[in-house]
C-alpha positions as CSV (number, residue, x, y, z in Angstrom):
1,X,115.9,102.1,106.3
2,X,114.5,102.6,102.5
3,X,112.9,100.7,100.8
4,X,114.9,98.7,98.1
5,X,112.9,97.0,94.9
6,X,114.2,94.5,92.6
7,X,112.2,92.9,89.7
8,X,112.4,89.0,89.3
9,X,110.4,89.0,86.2
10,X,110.0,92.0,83.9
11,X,107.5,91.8,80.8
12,X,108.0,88.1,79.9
13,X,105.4,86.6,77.6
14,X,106.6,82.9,78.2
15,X,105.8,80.2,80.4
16,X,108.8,79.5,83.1
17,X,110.5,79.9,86.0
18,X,113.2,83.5,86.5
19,X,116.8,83.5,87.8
20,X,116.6,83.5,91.9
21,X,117.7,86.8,93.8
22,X,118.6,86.2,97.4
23,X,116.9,88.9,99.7
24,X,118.9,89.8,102.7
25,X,116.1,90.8,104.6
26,X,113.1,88.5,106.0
27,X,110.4,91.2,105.5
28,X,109.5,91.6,102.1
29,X,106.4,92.6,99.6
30,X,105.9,90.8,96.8
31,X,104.0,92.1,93.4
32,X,102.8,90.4,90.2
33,X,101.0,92.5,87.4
34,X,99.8,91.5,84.2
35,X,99.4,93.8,81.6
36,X,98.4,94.1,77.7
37,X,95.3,94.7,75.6
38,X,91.5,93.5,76.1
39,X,91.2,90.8,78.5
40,X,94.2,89.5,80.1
41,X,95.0,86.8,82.7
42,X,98.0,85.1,84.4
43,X,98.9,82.8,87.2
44,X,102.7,83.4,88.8
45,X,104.5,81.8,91.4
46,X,106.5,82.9,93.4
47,X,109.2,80.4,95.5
48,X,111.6,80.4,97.7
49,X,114.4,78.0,98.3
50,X,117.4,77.4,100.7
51,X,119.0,74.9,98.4
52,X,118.6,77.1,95.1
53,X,117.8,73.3,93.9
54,X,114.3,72.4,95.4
55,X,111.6,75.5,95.6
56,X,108.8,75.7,97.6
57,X,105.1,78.1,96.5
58,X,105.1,81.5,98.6
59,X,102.5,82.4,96.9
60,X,100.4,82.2,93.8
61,X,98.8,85.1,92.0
62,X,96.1,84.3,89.7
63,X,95.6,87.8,87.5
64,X,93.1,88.6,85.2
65,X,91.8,92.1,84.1
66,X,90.6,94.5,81.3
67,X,94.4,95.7,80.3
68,X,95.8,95.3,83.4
69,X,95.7,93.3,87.1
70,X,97.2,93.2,90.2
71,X,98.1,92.0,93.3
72,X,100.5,92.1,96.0
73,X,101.4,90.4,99.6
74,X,103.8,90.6,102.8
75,X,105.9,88.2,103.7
76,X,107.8,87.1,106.4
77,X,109.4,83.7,105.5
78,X,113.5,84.1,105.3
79,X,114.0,82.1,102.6
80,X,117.8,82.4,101.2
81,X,116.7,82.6,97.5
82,X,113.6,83.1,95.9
83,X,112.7,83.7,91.9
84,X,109.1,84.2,90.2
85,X,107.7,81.2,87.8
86,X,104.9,81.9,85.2
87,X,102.5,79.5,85.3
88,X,100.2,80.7,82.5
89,X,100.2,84.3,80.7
90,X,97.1,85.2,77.8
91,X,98.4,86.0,74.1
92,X,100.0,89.7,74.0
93,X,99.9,89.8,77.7
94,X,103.2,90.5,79.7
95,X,104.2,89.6,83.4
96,X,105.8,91.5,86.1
97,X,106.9,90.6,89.5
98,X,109.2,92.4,92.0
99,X,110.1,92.3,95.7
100,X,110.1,95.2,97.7
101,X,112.3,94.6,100.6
């Protein structure tokens, strides 16, 4: 079976949470990346939900870097819906996250 990728945040500069995206699959990878010039930092949720209402923390990525960071996990949990929040992003910095699934 391929792999499929969708992005729940691409390049967004602001603080706040992304539409939700249900995943039909439980197995899934999960990536946030912050990128921009000089030092850059960022903290990112992402949550899952079965109510689409009411979210719960899969995982937190604090980021931080010179031009760009990283970071990635697996997951398991079946959640019906999940969606990626910005906690904090630097000046001129940008935040992606997608799900590989």
């Amino acid at each position: 079976m391929a792999i499929e990728v969708k992005a729940l945040l691409t390049a967004v500069k602001a603080i706040g949470a992304g539409s939700n995206f249900a995943i039909e699959r439980s197995a899934k990878t999960l990536q946030a990346t912050v990128q921009g010039i000089g030092a850059v930092e960022a903290k990112v949720v992402v949550e899952g939900s079965n109510m689409g209402e009411a979210y719960v923390e899969i995982v937190t990525f604090e980021l931080a870097g010179a031009g760009i960071d990283t970071s990635g996990i697996t997951s398991n949990a079946p959640w019906a819906l999940i969606r990626a929040r910005v906690v904090s992003v630097s000046p001129g910095a940008v935040v992606t996250v997608s799900v590989g699934y």
